[in-house]
C-alpha positions as CSV (number, residue, x, y, z in Angstrom):
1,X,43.5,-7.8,-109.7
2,X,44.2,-7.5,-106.0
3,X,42.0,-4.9,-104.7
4,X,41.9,-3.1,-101.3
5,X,39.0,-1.9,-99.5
6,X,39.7,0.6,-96.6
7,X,36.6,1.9,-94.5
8,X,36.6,2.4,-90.7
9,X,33.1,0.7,-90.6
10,X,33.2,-1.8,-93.0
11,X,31.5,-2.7,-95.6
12,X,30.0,0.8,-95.4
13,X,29.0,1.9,-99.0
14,X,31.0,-1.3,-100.4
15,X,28.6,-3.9,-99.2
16,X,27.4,-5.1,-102.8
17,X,30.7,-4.1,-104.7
18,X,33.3,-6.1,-102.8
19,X,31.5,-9.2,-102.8
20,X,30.4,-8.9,-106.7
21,X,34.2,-8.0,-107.4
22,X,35.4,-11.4,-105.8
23,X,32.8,-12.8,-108.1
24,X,34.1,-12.0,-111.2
25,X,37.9,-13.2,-109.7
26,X,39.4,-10.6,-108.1
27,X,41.5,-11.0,-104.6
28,X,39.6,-8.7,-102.4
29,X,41.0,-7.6,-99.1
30,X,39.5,-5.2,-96.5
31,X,40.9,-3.2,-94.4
32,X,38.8,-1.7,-91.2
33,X,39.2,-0.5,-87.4
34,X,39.4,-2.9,-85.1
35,X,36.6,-2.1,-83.4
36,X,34.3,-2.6,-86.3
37,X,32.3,-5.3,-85.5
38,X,29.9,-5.1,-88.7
39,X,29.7,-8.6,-90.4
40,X,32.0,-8.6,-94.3
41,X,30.7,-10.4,-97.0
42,X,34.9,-10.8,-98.2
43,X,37.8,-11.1,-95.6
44,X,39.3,-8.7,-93.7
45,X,42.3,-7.5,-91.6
46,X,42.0,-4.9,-89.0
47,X,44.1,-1.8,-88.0
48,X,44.8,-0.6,-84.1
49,X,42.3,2.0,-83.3
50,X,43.1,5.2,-83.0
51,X,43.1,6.5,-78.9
52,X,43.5,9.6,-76.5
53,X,44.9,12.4,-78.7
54,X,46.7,15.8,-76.9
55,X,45.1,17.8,-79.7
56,X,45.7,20.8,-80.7
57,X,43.7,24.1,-80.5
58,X,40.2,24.0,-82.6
59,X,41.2,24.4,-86.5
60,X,43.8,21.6,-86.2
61,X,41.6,19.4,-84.3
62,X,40.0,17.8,-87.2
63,X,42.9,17.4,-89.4
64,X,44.9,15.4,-86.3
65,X,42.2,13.6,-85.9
66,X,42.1,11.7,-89.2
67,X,46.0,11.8,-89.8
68,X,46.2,9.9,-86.6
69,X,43.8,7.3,-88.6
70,X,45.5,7.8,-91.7
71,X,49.2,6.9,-90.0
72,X,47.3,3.9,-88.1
73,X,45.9,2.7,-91.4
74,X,49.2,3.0,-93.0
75,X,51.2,1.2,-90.5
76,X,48.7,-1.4,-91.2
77,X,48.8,-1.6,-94.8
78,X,52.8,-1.3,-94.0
79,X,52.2,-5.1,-92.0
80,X,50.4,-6.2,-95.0
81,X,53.3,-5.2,-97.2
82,X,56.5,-6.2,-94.6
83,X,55.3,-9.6,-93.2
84,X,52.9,-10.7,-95.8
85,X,54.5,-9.7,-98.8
86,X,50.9,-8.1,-99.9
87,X,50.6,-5.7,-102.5
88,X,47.3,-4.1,-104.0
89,X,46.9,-3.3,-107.4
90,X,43.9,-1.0,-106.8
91,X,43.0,0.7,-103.5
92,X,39.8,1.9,-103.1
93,X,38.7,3.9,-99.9
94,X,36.5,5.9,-98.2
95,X,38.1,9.6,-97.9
96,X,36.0,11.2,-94.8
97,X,37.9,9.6,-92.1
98,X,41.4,9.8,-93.6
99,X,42.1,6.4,-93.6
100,X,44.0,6.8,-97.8
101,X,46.3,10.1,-96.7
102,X,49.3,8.3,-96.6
103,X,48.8,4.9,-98.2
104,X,50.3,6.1,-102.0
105,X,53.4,5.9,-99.4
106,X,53.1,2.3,-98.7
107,X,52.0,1.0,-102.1
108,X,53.3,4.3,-104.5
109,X,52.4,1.8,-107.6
110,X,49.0,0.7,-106.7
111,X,45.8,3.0,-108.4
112,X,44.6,4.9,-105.5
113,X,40.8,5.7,-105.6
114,X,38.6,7.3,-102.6
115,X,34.8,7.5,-102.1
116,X,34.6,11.2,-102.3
117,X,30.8,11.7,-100.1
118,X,30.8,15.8,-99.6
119,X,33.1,18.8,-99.5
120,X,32.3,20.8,-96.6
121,X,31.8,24.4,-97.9
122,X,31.2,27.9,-96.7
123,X,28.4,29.0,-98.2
124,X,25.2,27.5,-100.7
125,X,25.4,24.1,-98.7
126,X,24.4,23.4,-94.8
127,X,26.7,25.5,-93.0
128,X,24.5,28.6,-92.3
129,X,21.5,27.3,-93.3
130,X,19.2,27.0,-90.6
131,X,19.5,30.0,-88.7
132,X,17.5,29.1,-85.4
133,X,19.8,26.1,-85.2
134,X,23.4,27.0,-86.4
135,X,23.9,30.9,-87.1
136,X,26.4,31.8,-89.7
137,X,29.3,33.3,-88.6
138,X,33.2,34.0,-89.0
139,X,34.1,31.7,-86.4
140,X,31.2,28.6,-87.8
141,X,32.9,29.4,-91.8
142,X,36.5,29.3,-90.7
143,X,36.0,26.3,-88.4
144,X,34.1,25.0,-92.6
145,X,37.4,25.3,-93.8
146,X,39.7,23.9,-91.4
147,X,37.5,20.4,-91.5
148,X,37.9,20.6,-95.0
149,X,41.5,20.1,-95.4
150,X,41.8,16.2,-95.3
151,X,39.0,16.0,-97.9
152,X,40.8,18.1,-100.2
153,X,44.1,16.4,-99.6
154,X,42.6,12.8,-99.7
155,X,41.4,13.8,-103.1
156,X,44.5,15.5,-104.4
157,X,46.2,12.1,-103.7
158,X,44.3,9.6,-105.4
159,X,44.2,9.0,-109.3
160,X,40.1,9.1,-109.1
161,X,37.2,10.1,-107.0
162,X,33.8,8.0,-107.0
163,X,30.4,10.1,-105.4
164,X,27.1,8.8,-104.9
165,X,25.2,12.1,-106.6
166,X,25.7,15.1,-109.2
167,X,24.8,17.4,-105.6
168,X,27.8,15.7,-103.5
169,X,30.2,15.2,-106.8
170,X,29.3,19.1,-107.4
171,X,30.2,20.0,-103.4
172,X,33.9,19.6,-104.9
173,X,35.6,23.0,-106.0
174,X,36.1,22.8,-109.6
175,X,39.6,22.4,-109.4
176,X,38.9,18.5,-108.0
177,X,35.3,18.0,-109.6
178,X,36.8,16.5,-112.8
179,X,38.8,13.6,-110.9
180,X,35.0,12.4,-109.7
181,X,32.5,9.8,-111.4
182,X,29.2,10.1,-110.0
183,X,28.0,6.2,-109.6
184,X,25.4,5.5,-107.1
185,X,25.2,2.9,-105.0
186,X,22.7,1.2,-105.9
187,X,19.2,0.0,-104.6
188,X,18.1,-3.4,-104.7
189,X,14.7,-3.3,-106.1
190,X,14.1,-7.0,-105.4
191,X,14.2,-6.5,-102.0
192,X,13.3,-2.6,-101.6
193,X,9.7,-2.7,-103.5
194,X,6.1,-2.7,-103.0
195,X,4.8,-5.4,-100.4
196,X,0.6,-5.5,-100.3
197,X,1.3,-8.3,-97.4
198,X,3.8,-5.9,-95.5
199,X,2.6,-5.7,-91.5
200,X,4.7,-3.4,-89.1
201,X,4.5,-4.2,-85.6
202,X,4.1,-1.9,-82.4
203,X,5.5,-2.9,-79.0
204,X,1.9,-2.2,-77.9
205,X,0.9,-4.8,-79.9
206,X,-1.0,-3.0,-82.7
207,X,-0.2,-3.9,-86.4
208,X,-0.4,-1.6,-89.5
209,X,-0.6,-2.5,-93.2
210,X,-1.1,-0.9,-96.8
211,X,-3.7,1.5,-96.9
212,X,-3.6,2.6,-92.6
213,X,-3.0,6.2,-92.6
214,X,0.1,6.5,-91.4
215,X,2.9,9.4,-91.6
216,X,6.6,8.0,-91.3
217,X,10.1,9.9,-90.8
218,X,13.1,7.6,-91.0
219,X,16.5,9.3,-90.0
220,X,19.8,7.7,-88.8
221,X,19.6,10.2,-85.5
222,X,16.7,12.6,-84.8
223,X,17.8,16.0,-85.3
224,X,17.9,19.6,-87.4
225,X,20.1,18.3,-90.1
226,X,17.3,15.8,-91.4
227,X,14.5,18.6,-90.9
228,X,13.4,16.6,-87.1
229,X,12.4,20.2,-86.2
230,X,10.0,21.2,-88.9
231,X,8.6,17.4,-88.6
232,X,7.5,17.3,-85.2
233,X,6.2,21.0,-85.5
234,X,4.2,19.9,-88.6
235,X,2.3,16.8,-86.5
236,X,-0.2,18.8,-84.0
237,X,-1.8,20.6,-87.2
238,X,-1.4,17.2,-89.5
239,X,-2.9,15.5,-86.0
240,X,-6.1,17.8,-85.6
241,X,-6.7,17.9,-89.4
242,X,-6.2,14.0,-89.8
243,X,-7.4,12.2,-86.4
244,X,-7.3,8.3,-87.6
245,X,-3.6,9.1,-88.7
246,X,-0.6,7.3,-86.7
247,X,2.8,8.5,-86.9
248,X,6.1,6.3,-86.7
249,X,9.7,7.4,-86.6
250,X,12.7,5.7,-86.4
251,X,16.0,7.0,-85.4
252,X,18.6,7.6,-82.6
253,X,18.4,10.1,-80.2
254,X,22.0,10.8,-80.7
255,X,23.9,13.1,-83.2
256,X,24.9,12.2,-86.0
257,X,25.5,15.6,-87.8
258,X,25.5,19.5,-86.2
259,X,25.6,19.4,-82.6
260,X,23.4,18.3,-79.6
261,X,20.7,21.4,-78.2
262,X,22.5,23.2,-75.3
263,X,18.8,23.2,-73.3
264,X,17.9,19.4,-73.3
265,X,19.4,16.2,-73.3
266,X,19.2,15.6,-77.0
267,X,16.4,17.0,-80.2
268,X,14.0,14.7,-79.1
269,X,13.7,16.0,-75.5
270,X,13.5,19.5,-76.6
271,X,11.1,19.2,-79.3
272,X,8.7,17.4,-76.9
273,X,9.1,20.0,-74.6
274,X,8.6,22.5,-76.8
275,X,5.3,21.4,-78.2
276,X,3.9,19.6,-74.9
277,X,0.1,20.2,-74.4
278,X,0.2,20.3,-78.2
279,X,0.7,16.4,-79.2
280,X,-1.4,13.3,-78.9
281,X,1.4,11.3,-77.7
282,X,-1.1,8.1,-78.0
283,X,-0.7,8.5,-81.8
284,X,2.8,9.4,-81.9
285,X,5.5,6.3,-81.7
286,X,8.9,7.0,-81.6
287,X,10.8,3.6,-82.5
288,X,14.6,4.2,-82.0
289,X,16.5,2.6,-84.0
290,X,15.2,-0.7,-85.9
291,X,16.7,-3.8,-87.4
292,X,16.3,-3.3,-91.3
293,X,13.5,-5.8,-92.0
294,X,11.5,-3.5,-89.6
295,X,12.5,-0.4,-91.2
296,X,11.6,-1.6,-95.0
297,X,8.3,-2.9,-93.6
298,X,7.3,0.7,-92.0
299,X,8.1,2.0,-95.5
300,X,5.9,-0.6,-97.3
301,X,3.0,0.1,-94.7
302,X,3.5,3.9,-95.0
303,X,0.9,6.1,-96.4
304,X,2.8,9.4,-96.6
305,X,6.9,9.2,-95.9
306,X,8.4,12.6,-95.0
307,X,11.5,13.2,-96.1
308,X,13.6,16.7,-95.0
309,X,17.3,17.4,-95.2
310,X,19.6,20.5,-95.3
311,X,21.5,20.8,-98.2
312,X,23.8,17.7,-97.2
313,X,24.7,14.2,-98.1
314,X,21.4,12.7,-99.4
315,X,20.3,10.0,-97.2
316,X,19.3,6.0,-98.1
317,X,16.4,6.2,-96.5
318,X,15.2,8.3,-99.4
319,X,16.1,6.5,-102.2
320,X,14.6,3.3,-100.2
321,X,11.5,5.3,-100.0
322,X,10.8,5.4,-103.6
323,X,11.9,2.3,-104.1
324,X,9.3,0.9,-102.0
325,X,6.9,3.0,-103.5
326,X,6.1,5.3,-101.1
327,X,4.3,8.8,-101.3
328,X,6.9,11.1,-100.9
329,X,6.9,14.7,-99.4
330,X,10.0,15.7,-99.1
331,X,12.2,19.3,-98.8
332,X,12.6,21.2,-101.7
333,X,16.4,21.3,-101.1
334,X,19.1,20.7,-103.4
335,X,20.3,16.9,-103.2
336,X,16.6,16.0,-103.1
337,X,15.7,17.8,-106.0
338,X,17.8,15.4,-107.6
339,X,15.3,12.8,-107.6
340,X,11.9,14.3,-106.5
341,X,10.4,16.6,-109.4
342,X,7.1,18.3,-107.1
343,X,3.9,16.7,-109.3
344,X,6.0,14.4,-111.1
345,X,7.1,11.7,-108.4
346,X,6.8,13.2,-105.4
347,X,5.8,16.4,-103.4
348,X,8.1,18.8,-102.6
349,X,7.8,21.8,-100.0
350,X,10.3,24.7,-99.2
351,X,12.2,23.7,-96.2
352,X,11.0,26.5,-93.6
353,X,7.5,26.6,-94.7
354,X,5.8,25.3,-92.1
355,X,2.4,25.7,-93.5
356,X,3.0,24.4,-96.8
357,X,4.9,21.4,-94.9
358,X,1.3,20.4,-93.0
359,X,-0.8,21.2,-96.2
360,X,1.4,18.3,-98.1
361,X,1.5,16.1,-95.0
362,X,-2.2,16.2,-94.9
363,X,-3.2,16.6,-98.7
364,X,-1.5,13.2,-98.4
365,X,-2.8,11.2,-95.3
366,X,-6.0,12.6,-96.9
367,X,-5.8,10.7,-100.0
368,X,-4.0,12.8,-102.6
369,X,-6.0,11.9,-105.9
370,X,-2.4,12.2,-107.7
371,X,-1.2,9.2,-105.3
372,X,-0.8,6.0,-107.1
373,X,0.7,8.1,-110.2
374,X,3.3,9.7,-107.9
375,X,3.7,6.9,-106.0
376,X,4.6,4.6,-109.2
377,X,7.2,7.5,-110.5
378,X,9.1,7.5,-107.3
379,X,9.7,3.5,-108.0
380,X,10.3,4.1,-111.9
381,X,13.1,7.1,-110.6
382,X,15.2,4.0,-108.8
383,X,14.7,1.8,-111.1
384,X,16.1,3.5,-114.2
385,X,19.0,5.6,-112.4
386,X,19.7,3.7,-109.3
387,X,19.2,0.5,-109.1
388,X,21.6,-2.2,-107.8
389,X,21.9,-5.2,-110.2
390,X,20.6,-3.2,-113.7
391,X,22.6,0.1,-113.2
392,X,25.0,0.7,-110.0
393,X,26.7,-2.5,-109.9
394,X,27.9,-3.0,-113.6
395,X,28.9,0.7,-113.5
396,X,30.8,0.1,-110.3
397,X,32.5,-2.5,-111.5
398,X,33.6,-1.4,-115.2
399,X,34.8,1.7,-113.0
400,X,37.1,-0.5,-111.1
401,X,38.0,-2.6,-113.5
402,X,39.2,0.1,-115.3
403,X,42.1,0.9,-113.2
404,X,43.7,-2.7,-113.7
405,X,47.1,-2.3,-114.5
C-alpha cells in the first residue's frame, strides 16, 4: 500500500509504526510542518506553516486555528497529488491539530484514519477538576465545547479512529466511540527495563544508582495538570520524615496544558515561593528538560517515582515507569487506574489528599516491605498489554493493513 502519515511534529506517536510498515513493503510518506525539525525514521515532505491569523472572537478561535492547518495541509497533499501524481491508499493522522479536516477532499478514495488522543468534555474529565487552579464555570464549559468541535469533525470524517487507552477511546461521546480501536503504542521493554548498573548524573557532580533513596517526578512541563502542585507540597513533610532522601524532577517550566499562574512567572516560581522557608533546596534538583538516555536512567535509579495527573491523556512517562520497574505512587484518577491497581503494582492515593500523598511517598523512600512484589507487577502490567514488539506493533500493523484496498 501507499500510506500517509500526517502529524505537525513528526514522527509523534508514529515513531515505531512507520518505519515497521516500510518494513513489511509498504510506500510510506510523511507529511509534517515545516518547522518540524524532529529527525523521521521514513521520508518526508513538508507543508507551509501556518502564520498571523485575524481571529475571531474566543469560541471560534480554536476551530480557525486548526482549519487554517487543515487547508495548509491540504494544499499540501493537493502538490502531492497535482505535480507528483501521488496518491495514498491509506491516510493515517493525528486529529488534534486538524491537519485530516479536509484531506477526504484531496484523495475522496483513500481510507482515512486519525489518531483519536482525547475529547475534551464538560464534566467527569479535567475541566473543573481542580478547583484552586481552574474553577468550573459557564464561561470555562462553553469555551470545553467550542475546542471540541474539530475533534468531533476530524472523527466524523475518517472511516476509523485509533486511541492509545480504554479512558481516552471512552472520552468519545457514544455516538463516535464505536469508530475507535484502542491500540497502545507500545513500550520497548528492551530498552525501557531494569538496569542494576544505571548511574544518573548531577551537574554538581554527584551520582545516584539503584538502591539511593531517591523520589522522582517526570512531566513534559511542570504544572497543575500533572499534579506539580500536590508534589512539591508533599516534599517538606517526605523531607523532614526521610532526611538521606534526594529528589529529581525533570520538566519544562513552560505550559503545556491549563494556563500559566497569573502571580509568577510560571508553576515553578510560584510553588517555590509559596513553600520558601519550608524546602531544603540542597536536596531538591530541578533538571529541566533532559535528553532521553538521562531521563530512563533517573527512572532506573529511582527509589519511589510519583506519578499525578488530572483526569487527562495518560502520560509516557508512566508507562516507562513500570517498565523500568519502578515503585510507583501514583493519583488514584481515572486514566491511571487503568494500569495501577493500589497493592497490586503500584500505590495509588486520591489526588487532593495531601496526607495520604506524603504517607505513600515516605512508606516508600522508607522501604515499603511490598516493594520488589509491586515493583515486578508494574513491569509484568507493560509487558503483557503494552509492549512494543510482542503486543502494540503487530496490532498496529494488522490494524493498518486492514484498510488495504
Amino acid at each position: 500500500m501507499k500510506i500517509l502519515f500526517v502529524h505537525q511534529n513528526f514522527p509523534g506517536q508514529f515513531l515505531h509504526l512507520a518505519p515497521a510498515l516500510v518494513a513489511r513493503g509498504h510506500d510510506v510518506l510523511a507529511l509534517t510542518d515545516e518547522k518540524n525539525e524532529r529527525p523521521s525514521p521514513v521520508r518526508v515532505v513538508r507543508y507551509k506553516a501556518p502564520g498571523e491569523l485575524n481571529l475571531p472572537p474566543m469560541l471560534g478561535r480554536t476551530y480557525s486555528e486548526m482549519a487554517e492547518r487543515g487547508w495548509l495541509a491540504a494544499r499540501g497533499c493537493r502538490a502531492l497529488r497535482d505535480r507528483h501524481g501521488y496518491t495514498p491508499d491509506v491516510i493515517f493522522g493525528h486529529s488534534g491539530w486538524g491537519e485530516t479536516l479536509f484531506l477526504h477532499e484531496i484523495w475522496p478514495q483513500a481510507k482515512l484514519l486519525v489518531y483519536a488522543e482525547l475529547m475534551y468534555r464538560t464534566r467527569g474529565h479535567d475541566v473543573g477538576f481542580d478547583p484552586e487552579i481552574s474553577p468550573d464555570s459557564d464561561e470555562g464549559r462553553v469555551s470545553t465545547v467550542a475546542r471540541s468541535a474539530h475533534l468531533i469533525q476530524g472523527l466524523v470524517q475518517a472511516d476509523a479512529g485509533l486511541a492509545p487507552t480504554e479512558y481516552q477511546a471512552n472520552s468519545f461521546p457514544p455516538e463516535l466511540r464505536g469508530k475507535l480501536t484502542v491500540i497502545h503504542d507500545g513500550i520497548d521493554t528492551l530498552k525501557v527495563c531494569p538496569n542494576p548498573q544505571a548511574e544518573f548524573l548531577l551537574p554538581d557532580g554527584r551520582r545516584f544508582r539503584p538502591g539511593d533513596e531517591v523520589l522522582t517526578y517526570v512531566s513534559r512541563s511542570l504544572e497543575p495538570y500533572r499534579g506539580f502542585h500536590r508534589f512539591m507540597r508533599a516534599l517538606p513533610e517526605v523531607l523532614r520524615a526521610r532526611p538521606n532522601a534526594q529528589v529529581v524532577l525533570i520538566g519544562g517550566d513552560g505550559v503545556s496544558y491549563g494556563s500559566a499562574p497569573k502571580d509568577a512567572a510560571n508553576w515553578k516560581d510560584k510553588l517555590l515561593a509559596e513553600l520558601d522557608g519550608r524546602l531544603d533546596l540542597a536536596r531538591v534538583h530541578f533538571m529541566g528538560r533532559v535528553p532521553y538516555p538521562q531521563y530512563l536512567a533517573l527512572l532506573q535509579v529511582a527509589k519511589v517515582h510519583c506519578y499525578l495527573t488530572y483526569p487527562f491523556v495518560l502520560s509516557w512517562s508512566l508507562t516507562e515507569a513500570m517498565a523500568a520497574g519502578c515503585y510507583i505512587v501514583g493519583s488514584d484518577t481515572e486514566p491511571v487506574r487503568e494500569l495501577v491497581r493500589d497493592g497490586e503494582n503500584g500505590r495509588l492515593v486520591p489526588f487532593f489528599d495531601q496526607p495520604a500523598l506524603e504517607t505513600a511517598l515516605i512508606r516508600g523512600l522508607a522501604g515499603d516491605p511490598d516493594a520488589a512484589r509491586l515493583k515486578a507487577a508494574a513491569r509484568e502490567t507493560i509487558l503483557h498489554g503494552y509492549d512494543l514488539h510482542r503486543h502494540s506493533l503487530p496490532r498496529l500493523i494488522d490494524w493498518v493493513e486492514g484498510f488495504a484496498p
